[in-house]
C-alpha positions as CSV (number, residue, x, y, z in Angstrom):
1,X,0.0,0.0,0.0
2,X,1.3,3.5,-0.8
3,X,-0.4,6.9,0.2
4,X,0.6,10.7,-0.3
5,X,2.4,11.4,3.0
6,X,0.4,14.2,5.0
7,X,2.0,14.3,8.0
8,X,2.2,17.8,9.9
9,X,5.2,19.6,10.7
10,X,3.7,22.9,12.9
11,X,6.0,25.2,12.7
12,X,7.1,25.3,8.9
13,X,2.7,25.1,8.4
14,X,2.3,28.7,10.6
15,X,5.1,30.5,8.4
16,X,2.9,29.0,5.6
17,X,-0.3,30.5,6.5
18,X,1.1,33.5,7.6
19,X,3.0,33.8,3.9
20,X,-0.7,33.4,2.6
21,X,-2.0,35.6,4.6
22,X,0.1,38.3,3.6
23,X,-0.1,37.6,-0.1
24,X,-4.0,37.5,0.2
25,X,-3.9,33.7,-0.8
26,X,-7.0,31.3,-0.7
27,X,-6.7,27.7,-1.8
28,X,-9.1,25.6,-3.3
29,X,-9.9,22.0,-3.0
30,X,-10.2,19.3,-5.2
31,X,-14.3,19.3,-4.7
32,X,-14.0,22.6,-5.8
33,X,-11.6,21.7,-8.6
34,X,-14.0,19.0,-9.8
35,X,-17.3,21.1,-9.0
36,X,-16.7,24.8,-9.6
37,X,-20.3,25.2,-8.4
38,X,-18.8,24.9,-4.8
39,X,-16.0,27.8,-5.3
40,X,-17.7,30.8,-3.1
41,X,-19.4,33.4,-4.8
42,X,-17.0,36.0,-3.7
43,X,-14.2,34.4,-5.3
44,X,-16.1,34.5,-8.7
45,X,-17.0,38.0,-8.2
46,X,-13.4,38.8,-8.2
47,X,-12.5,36.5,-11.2
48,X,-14.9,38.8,-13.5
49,X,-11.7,41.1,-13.2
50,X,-8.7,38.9,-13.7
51,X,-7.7,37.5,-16.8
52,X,-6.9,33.4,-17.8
53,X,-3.5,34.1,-17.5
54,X,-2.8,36.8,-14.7
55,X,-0.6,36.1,-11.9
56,X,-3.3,36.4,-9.4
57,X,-4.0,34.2,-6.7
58,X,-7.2,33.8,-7.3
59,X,-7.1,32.2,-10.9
60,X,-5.8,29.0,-8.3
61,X,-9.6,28.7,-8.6
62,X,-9.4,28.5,-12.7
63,X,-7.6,25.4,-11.6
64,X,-10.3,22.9,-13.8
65,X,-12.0,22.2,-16.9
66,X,-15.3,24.6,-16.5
67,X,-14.0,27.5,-17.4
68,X,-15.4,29.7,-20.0
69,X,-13.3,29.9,-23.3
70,X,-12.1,33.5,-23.2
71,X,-8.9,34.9,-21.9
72,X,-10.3,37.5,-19.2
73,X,-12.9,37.7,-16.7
74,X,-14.7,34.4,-17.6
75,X,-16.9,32.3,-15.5
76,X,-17.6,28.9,-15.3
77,X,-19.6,26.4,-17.5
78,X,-20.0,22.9,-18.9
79,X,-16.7,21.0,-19.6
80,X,-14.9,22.1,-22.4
81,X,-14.7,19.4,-25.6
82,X,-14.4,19.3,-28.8
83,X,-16.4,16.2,-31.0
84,X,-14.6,14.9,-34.3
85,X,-16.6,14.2,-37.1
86,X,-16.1,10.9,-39.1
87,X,-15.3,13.7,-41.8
88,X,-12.4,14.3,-39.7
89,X,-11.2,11.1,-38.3
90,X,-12.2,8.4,-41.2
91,X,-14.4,6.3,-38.3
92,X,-17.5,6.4,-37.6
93,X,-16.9,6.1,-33.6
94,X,-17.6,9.4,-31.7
95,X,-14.0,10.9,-30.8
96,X,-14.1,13.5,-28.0
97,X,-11.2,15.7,-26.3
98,X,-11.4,17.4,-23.4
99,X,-9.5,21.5,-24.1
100,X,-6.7,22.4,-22.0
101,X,-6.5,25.7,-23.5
102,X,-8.8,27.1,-21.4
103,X,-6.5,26.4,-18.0
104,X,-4.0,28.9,-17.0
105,X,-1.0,29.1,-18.6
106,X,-3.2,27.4,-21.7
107,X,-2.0,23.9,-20.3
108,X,-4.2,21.6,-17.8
109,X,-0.5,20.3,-16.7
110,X,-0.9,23.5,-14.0
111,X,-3.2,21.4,-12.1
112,X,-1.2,18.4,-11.6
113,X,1.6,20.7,-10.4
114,X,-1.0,22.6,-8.1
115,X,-1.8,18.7,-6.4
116,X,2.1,17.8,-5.7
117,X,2.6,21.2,-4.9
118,X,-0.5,21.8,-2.5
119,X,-0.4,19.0,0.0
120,X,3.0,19.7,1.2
121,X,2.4,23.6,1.8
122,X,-0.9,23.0,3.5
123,X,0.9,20.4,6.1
124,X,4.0,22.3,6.2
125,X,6.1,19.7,4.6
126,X,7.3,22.6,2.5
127,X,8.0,25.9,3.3
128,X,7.3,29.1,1.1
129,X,9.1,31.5,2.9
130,X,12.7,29.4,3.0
131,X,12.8,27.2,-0.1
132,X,12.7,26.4,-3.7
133,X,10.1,24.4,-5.7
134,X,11.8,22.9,-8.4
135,X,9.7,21.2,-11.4
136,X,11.4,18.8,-13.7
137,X,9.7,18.7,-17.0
138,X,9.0,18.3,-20.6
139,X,7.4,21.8,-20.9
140,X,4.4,22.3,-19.9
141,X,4.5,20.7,-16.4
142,X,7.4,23.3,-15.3
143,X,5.3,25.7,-16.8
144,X,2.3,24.7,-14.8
145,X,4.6,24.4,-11.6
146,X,6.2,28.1,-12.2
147,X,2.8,29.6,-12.3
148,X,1.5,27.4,-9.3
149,X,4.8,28.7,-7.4
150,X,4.0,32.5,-8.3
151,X,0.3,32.0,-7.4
152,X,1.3,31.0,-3.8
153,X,4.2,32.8,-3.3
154,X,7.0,30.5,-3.7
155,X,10.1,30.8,-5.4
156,X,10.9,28.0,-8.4
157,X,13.3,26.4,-10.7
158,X,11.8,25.2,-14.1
159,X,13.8,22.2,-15.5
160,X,13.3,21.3,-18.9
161,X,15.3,20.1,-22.3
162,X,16.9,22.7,-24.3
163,X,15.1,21.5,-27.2
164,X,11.2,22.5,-26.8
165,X,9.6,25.2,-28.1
166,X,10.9,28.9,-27.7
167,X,7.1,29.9,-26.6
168,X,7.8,28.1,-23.4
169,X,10.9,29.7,-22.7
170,X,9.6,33.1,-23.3
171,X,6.9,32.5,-21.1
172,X,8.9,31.0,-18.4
173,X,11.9,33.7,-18.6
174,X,8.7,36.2,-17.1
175,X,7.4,33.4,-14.5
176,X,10.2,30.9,-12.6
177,X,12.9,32.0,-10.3
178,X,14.7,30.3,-12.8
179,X,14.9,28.3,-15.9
180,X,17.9,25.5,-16.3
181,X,17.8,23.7,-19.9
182,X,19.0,19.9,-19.8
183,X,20.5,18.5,-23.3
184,X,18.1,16.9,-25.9
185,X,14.4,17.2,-26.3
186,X,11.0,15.2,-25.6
187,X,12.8,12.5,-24.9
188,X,15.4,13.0,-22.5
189,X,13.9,12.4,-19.2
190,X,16.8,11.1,-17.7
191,X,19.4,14.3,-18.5
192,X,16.2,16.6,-16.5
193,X,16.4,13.7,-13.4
194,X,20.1,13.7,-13.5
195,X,19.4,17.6,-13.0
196,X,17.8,17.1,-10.1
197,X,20.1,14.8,-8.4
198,X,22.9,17.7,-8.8
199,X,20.6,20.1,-7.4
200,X,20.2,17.8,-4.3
201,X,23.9,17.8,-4.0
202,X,24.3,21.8,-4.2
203,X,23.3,22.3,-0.7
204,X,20.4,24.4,-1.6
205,X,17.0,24.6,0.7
206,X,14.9,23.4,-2.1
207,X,12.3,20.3,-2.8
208,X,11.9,18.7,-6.3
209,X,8.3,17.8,-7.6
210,X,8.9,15.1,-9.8
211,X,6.0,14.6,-11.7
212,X,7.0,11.0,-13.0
213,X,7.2,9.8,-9.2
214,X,4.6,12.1,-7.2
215,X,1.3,10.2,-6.6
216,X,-0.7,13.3,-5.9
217,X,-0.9,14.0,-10.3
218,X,-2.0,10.8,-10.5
219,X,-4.5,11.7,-8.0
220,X,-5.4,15.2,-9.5
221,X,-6.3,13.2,-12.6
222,X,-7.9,10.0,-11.1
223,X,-10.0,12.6,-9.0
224,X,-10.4,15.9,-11.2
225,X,-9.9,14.6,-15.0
226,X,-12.0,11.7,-14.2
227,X,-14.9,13.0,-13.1
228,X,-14.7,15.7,-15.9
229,X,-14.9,13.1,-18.5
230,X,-17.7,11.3,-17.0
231,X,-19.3,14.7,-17.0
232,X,-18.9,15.6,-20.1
233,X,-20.0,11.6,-21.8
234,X,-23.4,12.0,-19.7
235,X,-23.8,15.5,-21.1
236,X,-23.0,14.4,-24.7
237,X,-24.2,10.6,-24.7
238,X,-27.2,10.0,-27.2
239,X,-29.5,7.1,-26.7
240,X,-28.0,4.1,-27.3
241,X,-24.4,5.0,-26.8
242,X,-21.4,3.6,-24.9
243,X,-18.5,5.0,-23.1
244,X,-15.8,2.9,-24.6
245,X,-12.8,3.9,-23.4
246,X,-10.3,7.0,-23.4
247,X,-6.8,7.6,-25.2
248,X,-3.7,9.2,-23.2
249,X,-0.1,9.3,-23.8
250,X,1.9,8.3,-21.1
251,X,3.9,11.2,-20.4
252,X,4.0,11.3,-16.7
253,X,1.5,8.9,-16.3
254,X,-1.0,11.6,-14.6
255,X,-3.2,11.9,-17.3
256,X,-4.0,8.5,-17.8
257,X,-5.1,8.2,-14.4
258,X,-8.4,9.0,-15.2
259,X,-8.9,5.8,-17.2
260,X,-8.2,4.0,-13.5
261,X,-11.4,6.3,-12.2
262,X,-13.6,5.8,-15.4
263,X,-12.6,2.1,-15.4
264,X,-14.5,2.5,-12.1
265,X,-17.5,3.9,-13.4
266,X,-17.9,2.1,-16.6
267,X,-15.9,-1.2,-16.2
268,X,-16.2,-2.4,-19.7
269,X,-14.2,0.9,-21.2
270,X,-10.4,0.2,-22.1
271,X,-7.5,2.7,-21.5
272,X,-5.1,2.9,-24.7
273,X,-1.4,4.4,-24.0
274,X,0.1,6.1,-26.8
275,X,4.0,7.0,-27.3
276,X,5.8,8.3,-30.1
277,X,6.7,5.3,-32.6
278,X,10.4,7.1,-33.0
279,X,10.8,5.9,-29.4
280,X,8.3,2.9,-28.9
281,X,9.2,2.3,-25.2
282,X,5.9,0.3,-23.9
283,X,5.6,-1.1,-27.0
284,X,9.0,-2.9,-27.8
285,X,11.7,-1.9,-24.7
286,X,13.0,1.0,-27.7
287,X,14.4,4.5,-27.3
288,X,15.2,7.0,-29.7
289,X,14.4,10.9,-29.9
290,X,11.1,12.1,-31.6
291,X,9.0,15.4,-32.3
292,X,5.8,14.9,-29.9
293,X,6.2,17.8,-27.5
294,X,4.8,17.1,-24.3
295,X,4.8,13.6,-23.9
296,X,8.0,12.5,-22.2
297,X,9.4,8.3,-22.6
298,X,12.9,6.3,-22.5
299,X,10.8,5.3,-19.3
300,X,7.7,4.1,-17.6
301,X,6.7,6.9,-14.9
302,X,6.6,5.5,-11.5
303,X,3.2,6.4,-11.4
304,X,1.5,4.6,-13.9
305,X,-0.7,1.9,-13.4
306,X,0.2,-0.6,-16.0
307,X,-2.1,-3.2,-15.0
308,X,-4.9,-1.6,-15.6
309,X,-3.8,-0.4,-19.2
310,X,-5.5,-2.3,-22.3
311,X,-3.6,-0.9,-25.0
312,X,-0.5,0.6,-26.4
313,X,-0.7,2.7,-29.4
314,X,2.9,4.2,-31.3
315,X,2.0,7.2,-33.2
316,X,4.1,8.3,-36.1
317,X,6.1,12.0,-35.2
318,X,5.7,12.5,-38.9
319,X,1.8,12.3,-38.6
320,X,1.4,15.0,-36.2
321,X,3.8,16.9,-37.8
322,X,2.4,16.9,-40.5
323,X,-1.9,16.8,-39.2
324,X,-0.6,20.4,-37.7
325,X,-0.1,21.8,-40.4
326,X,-3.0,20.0,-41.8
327,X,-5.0,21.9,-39.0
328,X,-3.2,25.3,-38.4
329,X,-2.4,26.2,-42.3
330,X,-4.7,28.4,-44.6
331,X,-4.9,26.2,-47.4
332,X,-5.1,23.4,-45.1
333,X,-8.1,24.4,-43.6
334,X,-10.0,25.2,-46.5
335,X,-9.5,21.6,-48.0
336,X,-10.6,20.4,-44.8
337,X,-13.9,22.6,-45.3
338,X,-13.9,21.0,-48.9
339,X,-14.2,17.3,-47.7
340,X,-17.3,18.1,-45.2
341,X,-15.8,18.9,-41.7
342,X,-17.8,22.4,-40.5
343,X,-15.8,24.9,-41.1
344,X,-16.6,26.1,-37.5
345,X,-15.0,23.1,-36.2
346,X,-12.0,23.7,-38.4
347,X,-11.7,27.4,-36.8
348,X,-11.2,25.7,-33.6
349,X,-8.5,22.7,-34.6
350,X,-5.8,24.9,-33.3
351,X,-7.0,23.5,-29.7
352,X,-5.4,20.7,-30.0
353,X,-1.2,20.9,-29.4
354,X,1.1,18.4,-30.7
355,X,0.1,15.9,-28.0
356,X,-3.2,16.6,-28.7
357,X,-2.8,15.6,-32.1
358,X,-1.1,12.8,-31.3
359,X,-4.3,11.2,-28.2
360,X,-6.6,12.5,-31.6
361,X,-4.5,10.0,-33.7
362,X,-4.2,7.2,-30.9
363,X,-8.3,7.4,-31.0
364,X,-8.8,6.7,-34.6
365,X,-6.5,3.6,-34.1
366,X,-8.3,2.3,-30.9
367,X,-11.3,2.6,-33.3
368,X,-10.1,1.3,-36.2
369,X,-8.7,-1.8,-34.1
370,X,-11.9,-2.2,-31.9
371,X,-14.3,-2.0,-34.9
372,X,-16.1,0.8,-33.5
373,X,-19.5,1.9,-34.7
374,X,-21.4,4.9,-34.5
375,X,-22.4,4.6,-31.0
376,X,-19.1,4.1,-29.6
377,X,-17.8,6.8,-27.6
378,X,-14.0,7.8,-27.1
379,X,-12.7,10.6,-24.9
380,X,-9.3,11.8,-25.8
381,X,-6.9,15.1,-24.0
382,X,-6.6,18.4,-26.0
383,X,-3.4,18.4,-23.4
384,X,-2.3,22.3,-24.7
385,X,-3.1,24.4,-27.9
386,X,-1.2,25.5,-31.1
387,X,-0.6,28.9,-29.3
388,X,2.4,27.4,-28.0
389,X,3.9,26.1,-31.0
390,X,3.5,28.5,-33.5
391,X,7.3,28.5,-33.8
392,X,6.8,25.0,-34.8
393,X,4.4,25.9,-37.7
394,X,7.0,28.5,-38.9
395,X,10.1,26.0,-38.9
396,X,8.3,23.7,-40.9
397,X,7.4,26.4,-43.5
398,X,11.1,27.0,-44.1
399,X,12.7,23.1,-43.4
400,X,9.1,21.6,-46.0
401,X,8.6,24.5,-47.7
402,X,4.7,26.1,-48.7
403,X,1.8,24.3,-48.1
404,X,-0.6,24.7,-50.3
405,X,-3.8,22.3,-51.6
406,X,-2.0,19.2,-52.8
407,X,-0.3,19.1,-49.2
408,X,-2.9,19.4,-47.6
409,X,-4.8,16.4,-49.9
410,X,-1.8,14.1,-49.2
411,X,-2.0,14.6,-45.5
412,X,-5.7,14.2,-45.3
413,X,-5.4,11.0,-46.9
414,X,-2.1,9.5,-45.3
415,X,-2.3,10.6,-41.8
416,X,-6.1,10.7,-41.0
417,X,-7.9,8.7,-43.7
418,X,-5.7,6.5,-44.2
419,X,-4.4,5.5,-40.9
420,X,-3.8,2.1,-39.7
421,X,-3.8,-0.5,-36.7
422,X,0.1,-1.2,-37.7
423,X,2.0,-0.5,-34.0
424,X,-0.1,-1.2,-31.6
425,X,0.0,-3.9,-29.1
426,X,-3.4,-5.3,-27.0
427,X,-2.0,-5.8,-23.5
428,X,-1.9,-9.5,-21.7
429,X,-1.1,-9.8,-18.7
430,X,2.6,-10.9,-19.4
431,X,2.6,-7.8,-21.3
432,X,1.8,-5.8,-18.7
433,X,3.9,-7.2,-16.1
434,X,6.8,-6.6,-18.6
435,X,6.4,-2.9,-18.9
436,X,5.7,-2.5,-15.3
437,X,9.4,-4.3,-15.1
438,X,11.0,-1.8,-17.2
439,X,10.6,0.8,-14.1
440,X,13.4,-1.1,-12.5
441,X,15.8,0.0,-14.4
442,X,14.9,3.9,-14.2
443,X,13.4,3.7,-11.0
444,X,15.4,1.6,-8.6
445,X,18.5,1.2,-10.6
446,X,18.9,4.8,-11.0
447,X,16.1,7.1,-8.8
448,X,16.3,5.7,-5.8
449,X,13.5,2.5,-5.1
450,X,13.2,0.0,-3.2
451,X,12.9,-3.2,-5.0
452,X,10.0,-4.5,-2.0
453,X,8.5,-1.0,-3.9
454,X,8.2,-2.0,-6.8
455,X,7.0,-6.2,-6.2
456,X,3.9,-4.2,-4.0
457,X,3.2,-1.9,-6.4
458,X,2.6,-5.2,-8.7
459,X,0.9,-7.2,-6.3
460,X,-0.6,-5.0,-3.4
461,X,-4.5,-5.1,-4.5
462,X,-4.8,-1.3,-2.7
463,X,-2.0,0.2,-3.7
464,X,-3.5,2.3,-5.9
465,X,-6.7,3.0,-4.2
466,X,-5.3,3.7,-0.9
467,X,-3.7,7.2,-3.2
468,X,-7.4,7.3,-4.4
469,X,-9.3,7.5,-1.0
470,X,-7.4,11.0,-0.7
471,X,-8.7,13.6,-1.9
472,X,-11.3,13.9,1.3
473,X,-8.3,14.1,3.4
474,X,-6.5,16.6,1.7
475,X,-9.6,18.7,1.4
476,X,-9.8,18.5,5.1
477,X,-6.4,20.2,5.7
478,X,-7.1,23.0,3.1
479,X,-10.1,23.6,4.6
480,X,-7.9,23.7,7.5
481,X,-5.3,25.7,6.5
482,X,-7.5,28.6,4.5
483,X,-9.3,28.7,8.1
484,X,-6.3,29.7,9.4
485,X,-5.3,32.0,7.2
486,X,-8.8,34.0,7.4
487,X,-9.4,35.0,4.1
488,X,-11.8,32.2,3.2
């Protein structure tokens, strides 16, 4: 059995709430998160003034997936999603993703930062006024952390490769204490965690949230992603249809936690893990580097729950290269409009990021391989927008050159119409235990764990939904904590 570790330390907690205190700080809780129905109506009051983006405490309560779709002064509303038409995806299966664009900082990653970060200030565990927060990442995790830190006064190191997109850079040069760029790109997990052992060593007062090892983002998502799929199926179901499933990358494994929670709810849906086919880790022990911003692999996260993943999907880099431009580009569009996807849906395909792309792609394989039918529902994550890689767009114009009608006919076809079952692997349960073995080797090898560790995490029966049972508990000491701060 494993659970997030909430003991009190009193003293650190009372320079906590007194830091919160003076920087006029009220947290919310994950009922709030999942329900922003329960967020006080003073609070929203004040969030008619402040826009998406502001570095205002308050927008900790923008901290779901209700809020309206414009960048100031919204409200809050029905989950945000966005359907693709069999026009669109070459199935007939309903394909759904949920928008992180509508999070601050454009990214729902801020919310799994906000639940590692969270539990530790409100028990005192960690202590705003003396250290560092440091946030190891692919992009937008940091990014999500850096934000999180500046919301609650904290001061933070962003970690992430040299090699991601210049939009997060910007962004975070204005945000984090400070911003350290590890070798490589996507793929280099292990250069950002050998970051973090050196910044153990320096003798600095600082504590790293390690999103690949920290069960409270698989909790954010088990508890707050979770629930906002199931919302948004029983909003969108028609009679006769069936939740089937949803599509994540693996990432840090957070995401994917909310297959564990709808697995719960409709036990007969599957959870399909996707990685980049340039580095096809789950699917045959590989490594390599690939294009897939925001997805992270050379290793299975600590955190995922392997047995209770169906299916592993590899998703060609060059597909959603090439489906962006597909989606972003003038003359792309237009031939999109030509082959009978509304042309107000095509306005809003810039939702979906390069991971996005990729969980879209991932769906129309689970269908394809499933043999889905009209009435077959798949949820999928819209993990971040094009707004963060319009650089991306622009390097492809000069390293493919124009893109004009023809391109955008070959890419319809290859990448979306024509897309196949070829990489993917339906999970047995030797299958599962193997992947699940290949966390020795980052994990315990190299990060730290205990061998017993990683044999319960196997074979405990509660070990996951002891981290589950949670989110009461930790609601309980924010309640707590914003009591004591007397701003509530």
């Amino acid at each position: 059995m494993t659970t997030i570790d909430l003991t009190l330390y009193p003293e650190r907690r009372k320079r906590a709430i007194q830091r919160a205190r003076e920087r006029n700080i009220i947290i919310p809780t994950y009922a709030q998160m999942k329900d922003p129905a329960k967020i006080p109506a003073k609070v929203k009051e004040e969030l008619a003034k402040i826009g998406l983006w502001d570095l205002h405490p308050r927008n900790l309560f923008r901290i779901n997936w209700h809020n309206a779709p414009k960048s100031s002064g919204g409200g809050f509303g029905n989950v945000n999603t966005l359907e693709l038409p069999p026009a669109l995806t070459g199935v007939p299966a309903r394909i759904i993703a949920i928008v992180g664009k509508w999070f601050p900082t454009g990214a729902h990653k801020v919310g799994a930062a906000f639940s590692c970060l969270v539990p530790r200030l409100v028990t005192g565990q960690f202590d705003p006024t003396t250290q560092k927060a440091v946030w190891p990442s692919t992009g937008n995790y940091c990014r999500g952390g850096a934000y999180d830190s500046a919301l609650l006064a904290c001061d933070s190191i962003a970690i992430l490769p040299e090699g991601m997109s210049k939009e997060r850079f910007e962004w975070l040069s204005k945000v984090a204490g400070e911003t350290i760029k590890t070798p490589g790109s996507e793929s280099n997990v292990k250069e950002i965690f050998d970051k973090c052992w050196e910044l153990r060593k320096s003798g600095q007062d600082l504590m790293i949230f390690n999103q690949f090892d920290e069960f409270p983002n698989y909790l954010w998502h088990y508890e707050v992603t979770g629930h906002a799929i199931e919302e948004a199926y029983k909003r969108v179901a028609k009679p006769g249809d069936e939740f089937r499933g949803i599509t994540s990358a693996t990432g840090s494994a957070g995401t994917i936690a909310s297959g564990d929670y709808l697995k719960q709810v409709f036990p007969a849906s599957k959870i399909a893990a996707s990685e980049a086919l340039q580095c096809p880790t789950l699917l045959e022990n590989g490594f390599g580097a690939h294009r897939i911003e925001g997805i992270g692999d050379k290793h299975v996260p600590w955190i995922h729950n392997v047995r209770n993943t169906d299916l592993v999907v590899a998703i060609d880099d060059n597909a959603v290269v090439n489906v962006a431009r597909l989606f972003n580009e003038e003359d792309g569009r237009a031939y999109l409009v030509e082959k009978g996807v509304p042309e107000a849906l095509v306005a809003q395909l810039d939702l979906l990021g390069f991971s996005g792309i990729s969980n879209v792609l991932t769906a129309i394989k689970m269908a394809k391989y499933y043999e889905m039918g009209e009435h077959d529902v798949i949820f999928t994550i819209a993990t971040d927008s094009m707004e963060l890689y319009q650089s991306r767009i622009h390097e492809m114009r000069e390293e493919m050159g124009a893109y004009g009608p023809r391109e955008a006919a070959a890419d319809y076809a290859r990448w979306l119409m024509q897309e196949s079952t070829d990489n993917m692997l339906e999970l047995r349960h030797p299958d599962r235990r193997r992947v699940h073995n290949l966390k020795y080797f980052t994990w315990v090898e190299q990060q730290g764990k205990t061998y017993a560790e990683i044999l319960d995490m196997w074979s405990q029966p509660d070990y996951w939904t002891s981290v589950q049972k949670q989110a009461d508990e930790i609601d309980e000491l924010i309640v707590e904590f914003n009591q004591e701060v007397g701003l509530a």
